[in-house]
C-alpha positions in Angstrom: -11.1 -15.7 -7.7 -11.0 -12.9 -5.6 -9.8 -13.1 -2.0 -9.5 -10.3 0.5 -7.7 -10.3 3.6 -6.2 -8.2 6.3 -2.3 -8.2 5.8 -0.6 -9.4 8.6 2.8 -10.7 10.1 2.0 -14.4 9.1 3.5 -16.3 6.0 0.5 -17.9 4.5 0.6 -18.8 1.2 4.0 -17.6 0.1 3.3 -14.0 0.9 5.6 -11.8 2.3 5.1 -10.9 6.1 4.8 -7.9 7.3 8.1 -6.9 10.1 6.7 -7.2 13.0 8.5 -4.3 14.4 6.7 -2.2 11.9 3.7 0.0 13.4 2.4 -0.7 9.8 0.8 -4.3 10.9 -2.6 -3.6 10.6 -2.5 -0.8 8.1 -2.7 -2.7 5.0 -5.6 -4.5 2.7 -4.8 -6.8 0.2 -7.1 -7.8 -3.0 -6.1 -10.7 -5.0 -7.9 -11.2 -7.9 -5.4 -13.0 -9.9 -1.8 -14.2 -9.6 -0.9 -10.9 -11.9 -3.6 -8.6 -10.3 -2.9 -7.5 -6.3 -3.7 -4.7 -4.7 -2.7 -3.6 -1.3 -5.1 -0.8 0.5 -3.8 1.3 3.3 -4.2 3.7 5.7 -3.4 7.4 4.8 0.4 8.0 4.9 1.8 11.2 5.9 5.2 12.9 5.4 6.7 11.8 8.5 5.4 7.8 7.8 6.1 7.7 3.9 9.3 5.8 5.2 8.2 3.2 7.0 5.8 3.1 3.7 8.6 3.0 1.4 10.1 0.0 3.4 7.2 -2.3 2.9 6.6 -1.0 -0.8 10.2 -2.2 -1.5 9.5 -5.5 0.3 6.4 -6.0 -1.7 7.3 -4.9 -5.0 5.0 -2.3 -5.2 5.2 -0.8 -8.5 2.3 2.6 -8.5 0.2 3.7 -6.2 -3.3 5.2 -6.3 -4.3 8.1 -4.0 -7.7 8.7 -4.0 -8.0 10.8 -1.3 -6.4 14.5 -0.8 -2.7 14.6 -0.9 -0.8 13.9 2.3 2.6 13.4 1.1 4.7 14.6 -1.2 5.0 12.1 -3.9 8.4 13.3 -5.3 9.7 10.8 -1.8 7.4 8.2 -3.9 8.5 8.2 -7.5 12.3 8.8 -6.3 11.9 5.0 -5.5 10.7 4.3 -8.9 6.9 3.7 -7.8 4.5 6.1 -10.1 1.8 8.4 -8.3 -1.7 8.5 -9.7 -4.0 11.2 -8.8 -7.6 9.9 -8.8 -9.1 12.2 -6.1 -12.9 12.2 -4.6 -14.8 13.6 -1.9 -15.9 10.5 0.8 -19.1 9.2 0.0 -18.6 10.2 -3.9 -18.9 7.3 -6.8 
């Protein structure tokens, strides 16, 4: 089954809330299609956000990330946290 839902502060389900605190709330996605498939779209991080980023990968165990639009970080901060960066760029509107 697939289920997709905004991530939010709430703890529905077992998942892990989002920090309230974090101006991050209503910047992720997820996709579950299985219990060993998630995935969690967001909003285009920048340099100066990658932290706050980094914070919530940690909290969800984010293991690689796909960017599929033009780089806006540096993804040396990414893989220094032991999260791999995959390149898999196209123009919007693109398939």
């Amino acid at each position: 089954m697939v289920s997709v839902s905004t991530y939010n502060t709430a703890n529905i389900g077992g998942r892990k809330p989002l920090g309230k605190a974090s101006p991050l709330a209503n910047s992720f996605s997820l996709i579950e299609y299985d219990k060993n498939h998630r995935f969690l779209i967001m909003d285009c991080p920048t340099n100066s956000t990658i932290p706050l980023y980094l914070k919530e990968f940690a909290r969800l165990n984010v293991t690689d990330v796909v960017r599929v639009c033009e780089p806006t970080y540096m993804k040396e901060r990414v893989e220094t946290r032991n999260v791999k960066v995959h390149d898999l760029p196209f123009k919007d509107g693109d398939v």
